[in-house]
N, C-alpha and C positions, 0 to 999 in steps of 0.2 A: 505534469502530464495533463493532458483536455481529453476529458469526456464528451463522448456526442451528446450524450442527454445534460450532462452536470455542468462542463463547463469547464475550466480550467483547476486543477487539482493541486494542491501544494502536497506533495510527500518526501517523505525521507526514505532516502534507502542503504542499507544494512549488507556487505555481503560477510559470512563467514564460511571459510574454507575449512575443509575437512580434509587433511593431507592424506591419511592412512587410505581416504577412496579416491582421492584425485579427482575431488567433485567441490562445488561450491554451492553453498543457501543464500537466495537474494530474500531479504526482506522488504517489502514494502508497509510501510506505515505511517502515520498524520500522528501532528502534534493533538495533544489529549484539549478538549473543548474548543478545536477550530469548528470551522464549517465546514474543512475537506473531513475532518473523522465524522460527523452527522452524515455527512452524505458518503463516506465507506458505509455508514453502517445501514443507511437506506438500500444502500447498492447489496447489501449479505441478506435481506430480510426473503422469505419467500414471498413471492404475488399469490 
């Protein structure tokens, strides 16, 4: 994925279905000491 400030992002993504609601959870996440997880985590911090 590319961010307009970041750049281009490497993530993974995760879906798990929930049958009993007929809904689905997408996870999005970065491998653990890339550069796309430092900059999620810039991207959560408050300003």
């Amino acid at each position: 994925m590319h961010h307009p400030d970041l750049g281009p992002l490497h993530v993974n993504c995760d879906v798990l279905t929930l049958p009993e609601d007929d809904q689905q959870m997408v996870f999005i996440t970065a491998d653990p000491g890339t550069s796309t997880e430092l900059a999620l985590r810039r991207l959560s911090r408050p300003r």
